[in-house]
C-alpha positions in Angstrom: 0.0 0.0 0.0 1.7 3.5 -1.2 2.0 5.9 1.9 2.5 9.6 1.4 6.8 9.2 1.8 6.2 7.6 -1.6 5.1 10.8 -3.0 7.3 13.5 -4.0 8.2 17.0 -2.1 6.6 15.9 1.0 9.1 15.5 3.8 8.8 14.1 7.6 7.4 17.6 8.6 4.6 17.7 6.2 3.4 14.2 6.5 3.0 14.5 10.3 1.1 17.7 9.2 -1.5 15.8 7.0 -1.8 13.1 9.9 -2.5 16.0 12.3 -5.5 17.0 9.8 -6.8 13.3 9.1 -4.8 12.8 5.9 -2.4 9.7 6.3 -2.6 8.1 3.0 -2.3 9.0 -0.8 -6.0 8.4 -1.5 -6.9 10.7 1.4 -4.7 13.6 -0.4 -6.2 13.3 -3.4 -9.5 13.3 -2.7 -8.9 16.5 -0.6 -7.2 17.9 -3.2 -4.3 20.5 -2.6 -6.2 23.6 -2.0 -8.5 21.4 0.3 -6.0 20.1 2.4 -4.1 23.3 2.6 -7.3 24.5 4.3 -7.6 21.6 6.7 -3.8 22.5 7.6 -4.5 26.4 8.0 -7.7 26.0 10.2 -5.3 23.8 12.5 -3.2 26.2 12.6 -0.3 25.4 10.1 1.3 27.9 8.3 0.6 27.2 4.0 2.8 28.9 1.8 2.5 29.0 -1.7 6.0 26.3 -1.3 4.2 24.1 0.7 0.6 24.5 -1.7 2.5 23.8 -4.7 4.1 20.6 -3.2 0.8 19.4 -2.1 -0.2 19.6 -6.0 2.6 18.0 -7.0 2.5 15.3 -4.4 -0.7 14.4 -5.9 0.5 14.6 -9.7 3.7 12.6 -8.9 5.6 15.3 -10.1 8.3 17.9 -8.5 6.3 21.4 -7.3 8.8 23.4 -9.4 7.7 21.8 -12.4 4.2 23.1 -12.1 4.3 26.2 -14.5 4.4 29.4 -12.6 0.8 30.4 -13.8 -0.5 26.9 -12.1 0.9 27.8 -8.7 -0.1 31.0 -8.4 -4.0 30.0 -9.6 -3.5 27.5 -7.0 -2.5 30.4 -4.3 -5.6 32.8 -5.4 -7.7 29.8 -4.8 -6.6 28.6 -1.6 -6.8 32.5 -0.8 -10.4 32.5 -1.7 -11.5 29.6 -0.3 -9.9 30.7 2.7 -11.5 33.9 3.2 -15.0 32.5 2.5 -14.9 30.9 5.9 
């Protein structure tokens, strides 16, 4: 079964993060979705910067975060951003 060290830019800090949130496996993080779990870790508490946003997104693609295309991450960012300020 993969766990979420299989899954690129997301260290020891960030998984035990997720798991503070209710997000221990892949599945769970991609059914959240990046901007949804970033807001599961802001309402705890945890600082999301657009670093740690992006690497969510590319956790879920499989892919490195600085290979999302500079437009992507900062959609991502004024998403998260409104999301967030609808609560």
């Amino acid at each position: 079964m993969p766990s979420l060290s299989d899954l690129p830019n997301l260290g020891k800090t960030v998984i035990a993060e997720l798991a503070r949130v209710g997000i221990t496996t892949p599945a769970q993080l991609k059914r959240a979705g990046s901007v949804g779990a970033a807001l599961k870790l802001d309402r705890a508490g945890i600082d999301v910067c657009t670093s740690k946003l992006s690497g969510l997104e590319g956790a879920i693609r499989g892919i490195r975060w600085h290979k999302i295309p500079a437009e992507e991450r900062a959609e991502l960012r004024k998403r998260f951003e409104e999301r967030r300020s609808q609560r």
